[in-house]
N, C-alpha and C positions, 0 to 999 in steps of 0.2 A: 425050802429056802435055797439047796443047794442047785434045785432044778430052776430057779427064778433066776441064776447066775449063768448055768450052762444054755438057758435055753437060747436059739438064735446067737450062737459064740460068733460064727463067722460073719454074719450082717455088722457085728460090732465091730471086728475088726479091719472089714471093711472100710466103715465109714471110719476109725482111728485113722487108719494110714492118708482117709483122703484129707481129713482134718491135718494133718501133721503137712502134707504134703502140699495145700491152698496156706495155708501160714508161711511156710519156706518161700511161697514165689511171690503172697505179699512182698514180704519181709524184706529179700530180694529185689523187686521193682521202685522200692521205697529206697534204697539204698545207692539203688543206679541213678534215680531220679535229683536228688543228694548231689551226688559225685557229677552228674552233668550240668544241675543247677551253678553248682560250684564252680564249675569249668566255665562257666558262659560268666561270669560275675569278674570271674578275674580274666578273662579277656575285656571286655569290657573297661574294667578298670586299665586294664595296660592300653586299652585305645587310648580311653580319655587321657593319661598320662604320657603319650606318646608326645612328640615332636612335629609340630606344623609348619607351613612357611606359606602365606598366602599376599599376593598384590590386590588391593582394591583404590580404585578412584574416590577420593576425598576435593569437596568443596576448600578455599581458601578463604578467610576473614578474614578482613584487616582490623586492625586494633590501631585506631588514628581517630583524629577529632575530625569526623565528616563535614559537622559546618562548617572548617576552617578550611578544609583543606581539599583537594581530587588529586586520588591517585593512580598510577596508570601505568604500565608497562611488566605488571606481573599477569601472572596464568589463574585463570579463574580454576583452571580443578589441577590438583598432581597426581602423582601413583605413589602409592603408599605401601610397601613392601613388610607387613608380619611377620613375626615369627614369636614361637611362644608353642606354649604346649597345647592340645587339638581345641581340648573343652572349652580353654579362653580366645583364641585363633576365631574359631568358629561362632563364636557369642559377639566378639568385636563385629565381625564381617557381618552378620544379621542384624545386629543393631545401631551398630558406629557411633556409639556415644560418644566419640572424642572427636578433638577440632585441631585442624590445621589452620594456623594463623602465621598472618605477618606483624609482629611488635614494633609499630612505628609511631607511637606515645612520643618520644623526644627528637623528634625528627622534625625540620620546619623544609622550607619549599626549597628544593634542587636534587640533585640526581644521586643515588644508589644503588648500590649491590646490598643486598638484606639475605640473610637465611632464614628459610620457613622454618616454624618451630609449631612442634605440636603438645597439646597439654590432653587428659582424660584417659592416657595410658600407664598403666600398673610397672610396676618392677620387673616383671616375669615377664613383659613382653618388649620384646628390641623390635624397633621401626628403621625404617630407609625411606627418604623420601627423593624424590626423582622428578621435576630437579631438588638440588639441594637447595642452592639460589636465587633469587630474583629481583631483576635489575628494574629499576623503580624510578620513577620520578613525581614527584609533588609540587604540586601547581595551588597556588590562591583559588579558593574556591569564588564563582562568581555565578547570578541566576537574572534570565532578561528573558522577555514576553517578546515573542514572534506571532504572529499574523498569519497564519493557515491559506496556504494558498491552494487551490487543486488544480487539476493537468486529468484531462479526458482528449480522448479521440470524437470529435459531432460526427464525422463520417461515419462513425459505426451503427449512426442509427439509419431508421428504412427510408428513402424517398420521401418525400412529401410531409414528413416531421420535423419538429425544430426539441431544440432542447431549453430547458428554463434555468432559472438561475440555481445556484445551488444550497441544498439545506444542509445545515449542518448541526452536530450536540455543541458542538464550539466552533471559536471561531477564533482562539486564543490558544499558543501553547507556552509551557514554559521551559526552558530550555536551562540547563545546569551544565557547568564544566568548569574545565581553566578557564582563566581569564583572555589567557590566547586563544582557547580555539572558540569564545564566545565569540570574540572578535573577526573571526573567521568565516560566520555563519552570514551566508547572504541571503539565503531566505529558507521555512521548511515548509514540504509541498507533501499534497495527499495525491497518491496516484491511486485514480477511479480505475477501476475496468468496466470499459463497455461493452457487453457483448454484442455480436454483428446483427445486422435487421433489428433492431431495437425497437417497438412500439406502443412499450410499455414504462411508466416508472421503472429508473433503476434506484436500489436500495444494496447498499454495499458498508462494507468494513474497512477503512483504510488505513494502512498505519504511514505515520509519519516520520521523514528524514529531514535532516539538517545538512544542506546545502552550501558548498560554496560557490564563491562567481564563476567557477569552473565547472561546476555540477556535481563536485566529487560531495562524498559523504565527511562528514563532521563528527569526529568518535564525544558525544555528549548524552547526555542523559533527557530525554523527552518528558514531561510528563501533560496532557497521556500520552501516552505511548500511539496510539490510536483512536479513529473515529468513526460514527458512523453518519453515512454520508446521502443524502436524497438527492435524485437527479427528475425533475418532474419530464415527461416526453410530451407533445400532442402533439397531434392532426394538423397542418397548417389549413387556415379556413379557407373555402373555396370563395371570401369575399374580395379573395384579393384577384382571382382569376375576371368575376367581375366588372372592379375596377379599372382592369386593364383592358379589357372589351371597353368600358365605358370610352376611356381614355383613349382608344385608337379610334371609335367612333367620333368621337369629335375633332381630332384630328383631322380622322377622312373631310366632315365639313366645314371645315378651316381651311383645307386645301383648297374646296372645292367654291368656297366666297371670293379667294382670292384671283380662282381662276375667272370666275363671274367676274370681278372687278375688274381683273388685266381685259377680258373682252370689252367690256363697257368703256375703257379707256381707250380702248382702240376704236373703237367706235364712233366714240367724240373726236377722238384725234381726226379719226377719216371725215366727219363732219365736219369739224373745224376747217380742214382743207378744202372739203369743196364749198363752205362758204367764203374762205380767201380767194379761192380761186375764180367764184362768182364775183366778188366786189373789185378781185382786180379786171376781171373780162368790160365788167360794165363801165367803170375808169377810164380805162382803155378808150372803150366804144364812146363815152360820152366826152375824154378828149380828143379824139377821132371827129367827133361833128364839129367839135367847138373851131377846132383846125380848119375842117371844112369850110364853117361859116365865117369863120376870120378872112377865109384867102379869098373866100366867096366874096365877103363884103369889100373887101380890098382890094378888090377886083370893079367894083361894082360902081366905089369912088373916081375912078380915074387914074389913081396913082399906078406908076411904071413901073416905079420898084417894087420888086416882089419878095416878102419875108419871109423868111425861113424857120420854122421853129424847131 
């Protein structure tokens, strides 16, 4: 029994010290691992807890009764200045659940200074908005149907093509604003682009402006906004080159009847004359005898006195 104990002593103690000594640096690595997890948690934690200050660009709504009213001389976006601790700072900025608005509920039509006021933010976080401000005016809402006009360059297409009438998805827009600057609008136009040498259908997107008698732009609301627009091209027919061959051809023989005619008149004319000038020669000659025979006969009487004619 005693030899069961002593035999291989030092294999045993071997393998004791390495058991003892693989436990220790477990034990140890577990301990570090601990202490570092721990260290990363609470930084962590003091980020998220830290202090932020961030600007971001925010839309503006207006809070007013639209069908009654257009408003008009505020900024469609401001700068919005956070601040707040990292974790809420950061969560606003990725999401933006909240609204910057203008409260203009008891407000009727003439001019203001209003301050933007924004709602969907917490206690914990202070805001600046930039501007504070915005100077406003409210006008009668009013809406009138304008008649789509469009404006092309035909030069831009090739030689020997023409352009046709134009196709349109409408032909109708409706136009929204003040009642003054409806008044204002003298016509709204689609501007085509043609491009050069053209000889084919063009098909395009236009959008459309509100005009006034001057050409300037009209700040009102379109709707649509935009259209799309067919311009048919073709080949002009070679029946009209044709035509105009036709057309000089009988002219040439129009000329050429008339010249016929003025000779044939001349002609009779020169006949006419030398048959006057025949009936006067014979005249002539047959009172020439009558003469003769008169003074002959008168002669022949006896009579002394001799007449003269």
């Amino acid at each position: 029994m005693k030899k069961l104990f002593t035999q291989n002593l030092g294999y045993r103690l071997i393998a004791l010290v390495l058991a003892v000594l693989l436990f220790a640096y477990v034990k140890t690595d577990h301990l570090t691992a601990t202490r570092t997890s721990g260290g990363d948690s609470n930084q962590n934690n003091s980020a998220l807890m830290s202090t932020k200050t961030t600007t971001i660009t925010m839309p503006v709504d207006l809070d007013v009764n639209t069908s009654k009213y257009v408003v008009s001389g505020y900024r469609e976006n401001v700068k919005v200045t956070l601040s707040g601790t990292s974790a809420l700072v950061t969560t606003l900025t990725n999401t933006r659940n909240f609204k910057v608005y203008l409260d203009l509920q008891d407000y009727k039509a003439g001019k203001y200074t209003v301050k933007y006021k924004v709602t969907g933010l917490g206690k914990d976080i202070k805001y600046k908005i930039d501007p504070e401000l915005a100077k406003i005016s409210i006008a009668r809402r009013r809406t009138k149907n304008f008649e789509i006009r469009y404006r092309y360059d035909t030069n831009m297409i090739k030689e020997g093509y023409t352009m046709g009438n134009v196709k349109s998805s409408t032909t109708e827009v409706q136009a929204t604003g003040s009642a003054t600057d409806i008044e204002r609008i003298s016509q709204v136009v689609a501007d085509v682009n043609v491009p050069s040498n053209t000889t084919e259908d063009i098909s395009a997107r236009a959008v459309l402006q509100a005009l006034d008698v001057n050409g300037n732009i009209v700040n009102v609301v379109l709707t649509p906004q935009s259209v799309n627009v067919t311009i048919p091209v073709t080949k002009v027919a070679s029946k009209a080159k044709s035509s105009a061959s036709t057309s000089s051809s009988s002219s040439s023989k129009s000329s050429s009847g008339e010249s016929s005619s003025d000779a044939s008149s001349a002609t009779d004319e020169s006949a006419q004359s030398d048959s006057n000038a025949s009936t006067n020669s014979s005249a002539q000659t047959t009172s020439d005898s009558a003469t003769s025979d008169s003074t002959s006969t008168s002669d022949a009487s006896g009579n002394t006195d001799t007449q003269v004619n």
